[in-house]
N, C-alpha and C positions, 0 to 999 in steps of 0.2 A: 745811623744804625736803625736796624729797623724795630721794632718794638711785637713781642713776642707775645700771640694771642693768649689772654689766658681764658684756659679750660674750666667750663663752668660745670662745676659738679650735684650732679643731682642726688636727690631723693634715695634712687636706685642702689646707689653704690654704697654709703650708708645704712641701706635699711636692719633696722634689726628684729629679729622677727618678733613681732609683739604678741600678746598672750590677747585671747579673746576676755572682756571684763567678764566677771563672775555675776552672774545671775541670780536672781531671787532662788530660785526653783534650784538652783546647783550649792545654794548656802543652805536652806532648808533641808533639813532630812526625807529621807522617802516617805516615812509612816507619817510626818507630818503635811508633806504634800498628798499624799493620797488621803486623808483627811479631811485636809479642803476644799480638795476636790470632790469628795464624797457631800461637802457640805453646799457646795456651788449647786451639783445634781438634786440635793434638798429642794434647796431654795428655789430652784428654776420648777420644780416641780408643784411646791407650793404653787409659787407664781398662779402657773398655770390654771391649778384648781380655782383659786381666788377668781380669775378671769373666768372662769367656766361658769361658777358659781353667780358671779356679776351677769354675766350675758341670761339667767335662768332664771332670775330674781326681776328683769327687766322684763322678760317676755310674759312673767308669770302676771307683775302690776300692770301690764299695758292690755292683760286680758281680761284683769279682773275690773277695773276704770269701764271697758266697756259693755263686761255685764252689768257695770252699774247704771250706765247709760240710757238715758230716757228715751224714749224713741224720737223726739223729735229731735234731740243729741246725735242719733245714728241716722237716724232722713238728713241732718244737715251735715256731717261729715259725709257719708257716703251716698248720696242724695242717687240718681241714676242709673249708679255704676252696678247695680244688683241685677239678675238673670230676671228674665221676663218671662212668664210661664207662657 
């Protein structure tokens, strides 16, 4: 006798539709997610000043250093490279 394929059953046949999981953003409330998001545009905003601030504080000491600079401090850094009347 012969012996009778068995039919292998997939995945497919089976499926049952499953639910997407629930999310941060979909258990929080609206006013509390627009909240945080309000608070993320804060911060990112700080941020920003902070760095603007840093980069303005840096160009401001790097010019003050070389008005303090003796001249032969600026002959030996920029020795040359100055216009030639």
């Amino acid at each position: 006798m012969a012996k009778k394929k068995q039919q292998r059953s997939t995945n497919e046949e089976f499926n049952v539709p499953k639910e997407k999981p629930a999310t941060l953003a979909d258990q929080l409330g609206g006013d509390v997610l627009a909240k945080l998001k309000a608070a993320k545009q804060d911060m990112v905003a700080d941020e920003k000043a902070k760095e603007e601030e840093r980069i303005a504080k840096a160009a401001f000491e790097r010019k003050q250093r070389e008005k303090n600079m003796s001249f032969e401090e600026l002959l030996n850094q920029y020795g040359d490279q100055g216009s030639k009347f």
